[in-house]
C-alpha positions in Angstrom: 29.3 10.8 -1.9 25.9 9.8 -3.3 25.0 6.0 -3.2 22.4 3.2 -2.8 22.9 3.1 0.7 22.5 6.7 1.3 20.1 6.8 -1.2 18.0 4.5 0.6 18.7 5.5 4.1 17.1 8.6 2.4 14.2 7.4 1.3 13.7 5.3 4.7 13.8 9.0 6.2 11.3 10.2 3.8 8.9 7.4 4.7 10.1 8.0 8.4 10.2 4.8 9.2 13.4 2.2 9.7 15.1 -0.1 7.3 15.5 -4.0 7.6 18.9 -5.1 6.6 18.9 -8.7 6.1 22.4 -11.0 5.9 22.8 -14.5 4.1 26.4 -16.2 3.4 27.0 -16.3 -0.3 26.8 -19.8 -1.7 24.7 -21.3 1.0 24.1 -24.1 0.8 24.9 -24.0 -2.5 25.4 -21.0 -5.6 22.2 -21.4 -6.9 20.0 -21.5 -4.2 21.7 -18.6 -2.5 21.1 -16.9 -5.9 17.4 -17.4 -5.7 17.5 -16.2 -1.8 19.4 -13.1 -2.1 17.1 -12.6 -5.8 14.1 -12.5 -4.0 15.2 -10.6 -0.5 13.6 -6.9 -1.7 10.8 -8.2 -2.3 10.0 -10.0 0.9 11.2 -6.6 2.4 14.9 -6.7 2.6 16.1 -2.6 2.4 19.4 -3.7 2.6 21.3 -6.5 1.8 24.4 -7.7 3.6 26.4 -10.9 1.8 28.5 -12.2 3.7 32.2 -13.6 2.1 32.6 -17.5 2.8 35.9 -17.5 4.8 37.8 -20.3 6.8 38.2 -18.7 9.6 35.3 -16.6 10.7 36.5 -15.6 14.4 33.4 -13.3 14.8 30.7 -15.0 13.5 28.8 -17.8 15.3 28.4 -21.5 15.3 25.3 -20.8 12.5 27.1 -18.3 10.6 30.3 -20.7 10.9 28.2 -23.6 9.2 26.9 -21.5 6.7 30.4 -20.2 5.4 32.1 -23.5 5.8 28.6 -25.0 3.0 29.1 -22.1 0.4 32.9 -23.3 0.6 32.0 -27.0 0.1 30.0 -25.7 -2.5 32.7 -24.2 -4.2 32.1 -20.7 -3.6 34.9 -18.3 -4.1 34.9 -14.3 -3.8 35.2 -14.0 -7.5 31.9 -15.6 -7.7 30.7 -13.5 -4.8 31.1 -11.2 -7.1 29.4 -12.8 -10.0 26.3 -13.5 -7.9 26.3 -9.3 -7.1 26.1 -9.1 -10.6 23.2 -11.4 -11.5 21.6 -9.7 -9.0 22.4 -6.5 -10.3 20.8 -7.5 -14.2 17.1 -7.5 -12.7 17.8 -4.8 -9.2 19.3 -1.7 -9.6 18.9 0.2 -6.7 18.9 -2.3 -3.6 22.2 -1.7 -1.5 24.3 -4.5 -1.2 27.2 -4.4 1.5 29.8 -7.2 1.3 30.9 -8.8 4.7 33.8 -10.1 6.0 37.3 -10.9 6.6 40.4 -8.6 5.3 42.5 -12.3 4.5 40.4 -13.1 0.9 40.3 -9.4 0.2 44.4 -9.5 0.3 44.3 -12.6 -1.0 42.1 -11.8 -4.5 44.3 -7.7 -4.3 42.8 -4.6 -3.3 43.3 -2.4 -6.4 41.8 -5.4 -8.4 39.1 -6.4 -5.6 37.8 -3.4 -5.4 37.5 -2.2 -9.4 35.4 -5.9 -9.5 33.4 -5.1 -6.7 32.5 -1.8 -7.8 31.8 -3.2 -11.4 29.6 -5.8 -9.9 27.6 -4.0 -8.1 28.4 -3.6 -4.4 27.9 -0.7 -2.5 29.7 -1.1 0.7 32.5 -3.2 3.0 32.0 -4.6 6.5 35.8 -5.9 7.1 35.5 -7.3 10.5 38.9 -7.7 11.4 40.7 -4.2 10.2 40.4 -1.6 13.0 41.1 1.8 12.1 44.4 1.7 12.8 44.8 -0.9 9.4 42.7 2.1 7.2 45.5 2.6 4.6 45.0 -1.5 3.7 41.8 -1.1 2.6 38.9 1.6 4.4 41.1 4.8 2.7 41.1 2.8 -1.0 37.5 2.1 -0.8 36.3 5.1 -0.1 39.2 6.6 -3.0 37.1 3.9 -4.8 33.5 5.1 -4.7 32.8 2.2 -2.0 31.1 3.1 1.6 33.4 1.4 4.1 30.9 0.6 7.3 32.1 0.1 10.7 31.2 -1.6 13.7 30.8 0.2 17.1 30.0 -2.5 20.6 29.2 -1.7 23.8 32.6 -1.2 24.6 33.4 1.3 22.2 33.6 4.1 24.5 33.7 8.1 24.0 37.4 7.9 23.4 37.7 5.7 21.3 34.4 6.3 18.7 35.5 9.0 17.1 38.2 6.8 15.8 36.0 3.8 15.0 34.1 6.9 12.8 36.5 8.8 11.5 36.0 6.6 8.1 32.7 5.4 8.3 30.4 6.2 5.8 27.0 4.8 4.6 26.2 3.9 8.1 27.5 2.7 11.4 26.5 -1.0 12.4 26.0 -1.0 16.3 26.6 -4.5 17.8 24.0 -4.7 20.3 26.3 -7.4 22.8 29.6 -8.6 23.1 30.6 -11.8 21.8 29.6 -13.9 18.4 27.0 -13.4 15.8 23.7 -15.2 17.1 24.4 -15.5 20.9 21.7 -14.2 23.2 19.4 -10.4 23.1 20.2 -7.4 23.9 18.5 -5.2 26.1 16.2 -3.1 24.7 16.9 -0.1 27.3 20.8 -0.8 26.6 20.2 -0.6 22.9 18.3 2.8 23.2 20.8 4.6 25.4 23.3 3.4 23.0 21.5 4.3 20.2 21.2 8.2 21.6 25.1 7.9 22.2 26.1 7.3 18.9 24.4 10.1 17.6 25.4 12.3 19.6 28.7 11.3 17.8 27.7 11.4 14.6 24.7 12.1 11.5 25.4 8.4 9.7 22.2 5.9 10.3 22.4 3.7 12.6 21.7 0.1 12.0 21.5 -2.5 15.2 22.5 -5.9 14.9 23.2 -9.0 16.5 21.0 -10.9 18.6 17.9 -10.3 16.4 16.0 -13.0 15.9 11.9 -12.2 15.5 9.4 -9.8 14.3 8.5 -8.0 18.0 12.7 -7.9 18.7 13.3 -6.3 14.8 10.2 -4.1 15.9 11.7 -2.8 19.4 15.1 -2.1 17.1 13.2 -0.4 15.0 11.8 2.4 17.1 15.3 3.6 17.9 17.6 2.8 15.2 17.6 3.7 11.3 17.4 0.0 10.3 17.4 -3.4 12.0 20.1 -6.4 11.4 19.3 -9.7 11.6 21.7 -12.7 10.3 21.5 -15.9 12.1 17.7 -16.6 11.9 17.8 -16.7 8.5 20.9 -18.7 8.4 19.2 -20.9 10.9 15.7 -21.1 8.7 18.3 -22.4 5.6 19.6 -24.8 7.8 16.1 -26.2 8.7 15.0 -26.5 5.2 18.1 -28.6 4.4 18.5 -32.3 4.2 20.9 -35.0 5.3 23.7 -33.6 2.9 23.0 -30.4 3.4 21.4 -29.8 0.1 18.1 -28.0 -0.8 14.4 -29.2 0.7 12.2 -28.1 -2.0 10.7 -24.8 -0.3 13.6 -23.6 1.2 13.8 -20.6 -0.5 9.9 -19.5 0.3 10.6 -20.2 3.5 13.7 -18.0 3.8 11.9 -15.0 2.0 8.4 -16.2 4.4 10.7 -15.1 7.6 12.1 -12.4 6.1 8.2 -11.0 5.4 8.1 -11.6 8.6 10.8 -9.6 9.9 9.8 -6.8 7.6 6.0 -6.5 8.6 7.9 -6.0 12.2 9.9 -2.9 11.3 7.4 -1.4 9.1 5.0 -1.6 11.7 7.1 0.4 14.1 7.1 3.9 13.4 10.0 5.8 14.9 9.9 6.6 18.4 
């Protein structure tokens, strides 16, 4: 099926160069200002937008990630207006992917049939459901894809042989690689491990391959981006909201320039390296 993301997984092809897929928590630190963030993202040289779901219990994401969540739902941030902030976007954007991020419990929660006809209505273009392996696809992966909606998977260093083609089976859009074991935002990989995984994954399959976790600079989003179809990076820009916040955790003035400032950043990084 043709859409956004494989449309601009094309075009990255075309330009033969790789992708910068950029994550922020919808509703951090409050619905506004994450509207003005995610607004601007393209044009400080996001390809690909990942928005993550504010969820109580967020067993794979990290201490920043955690904080960031646990904000938006202070805030009062709900997936219905998740959805509603997909759609603002969409009135002045039409052709920037946009993958929701998550947990399978709000998704349940909110319905399936019904989540995903407002998703699709909204806006989004794919699912990252954290906590649904493939043996849970008939919950939600096979629907989505029924749907129209590219259901991403994740793939870690110990995903072996035996059991990718599994992980794959459903995947579409593109396949995130999880460059190290353990929670969003702790440590680096190694570059040398990240390009002989890299090469193993597509020797499994023709979806791009996007590398996250543990990318937190311009040089590290540069060394990604010799070897992989797009770069992820997350908890630095969580981190950089963070910073710009004050006691209460509202808004510094500037705290959305200095999001999309890093984020120029980031970009500059990937663009600079041309594929290996």
């Amino acid at each position: 099926m043709t859409t956004r993301i494989a449309d601009r997984f094309a075009a990255l092809a075309k330009e033969g160069r790789a992708g910068l897929v950029t994550f922020v928590t919808a509703g951090d630190p409050d619905i506004e200002t994450s509207f003005q963030i995610v607004k601007g993202l393209p044009q400080a040289g996001a390809d690909v937008i990942e928005l993550g779901m504010p969820f109580t219990d967020p067993m794979a994401d990290g201490p920043a990630i955690q904080a960031a969540g646990l904000r938006a739902l202070a805030a009062g941030m709900t997936l219905r207006k998740t959805l509603d902030l997909v759609r603002r976007f969409r009135e002045a954007d039409s052709v920037t992917p946009i993958v929701l991020m998550g947990y399978f419990n709000p998704i349940y929660s909110y319905g399936v049939p019904a989540f995903l006809q407002d998703a699709l209505a909204a806006g989004a273009d794919g699912l990252i459901v954290v906590d649904l392996p493939p043996e849970e696809d008939p919950e939600l992966c096979l629907p989505a894809l029924a749907a129209g909606m590219n259901f991403i998977r994740l793939a870690t260093p110990t995903t072996d042989d035996k059991r990718l083609p599994a992980v794959l089976t459903n995947t579409s859009g593109f396949v995130y690689y999880v460059s190290i074991n353990g929670i969003t935002g702790a440590g680096s990989a190694d570059q040398a491990d990240v390009t002989e995984a890299v090469a193993r994954l597509r020797r499994h399959t023709s979806l791009p391959i996007a590398v996250g976790f543990g990318i937190k600079t311009a040089p590290q989003a540069a060394a990604v981006a010799r070897v992989a179809d797009a770069a992820v990076v997350g908890s630095a820009i969580i981190e950089r909201i963070a910073a710009n916040l004050d006691e209460a955790n509202g808004a510094r003035p500037g705290l959305v320039a200095a999001v999309h400032g890093l984020v120029a950043e980031l970009a500059a990084g990937v663009r600079g390296a041309r594929h290996a």
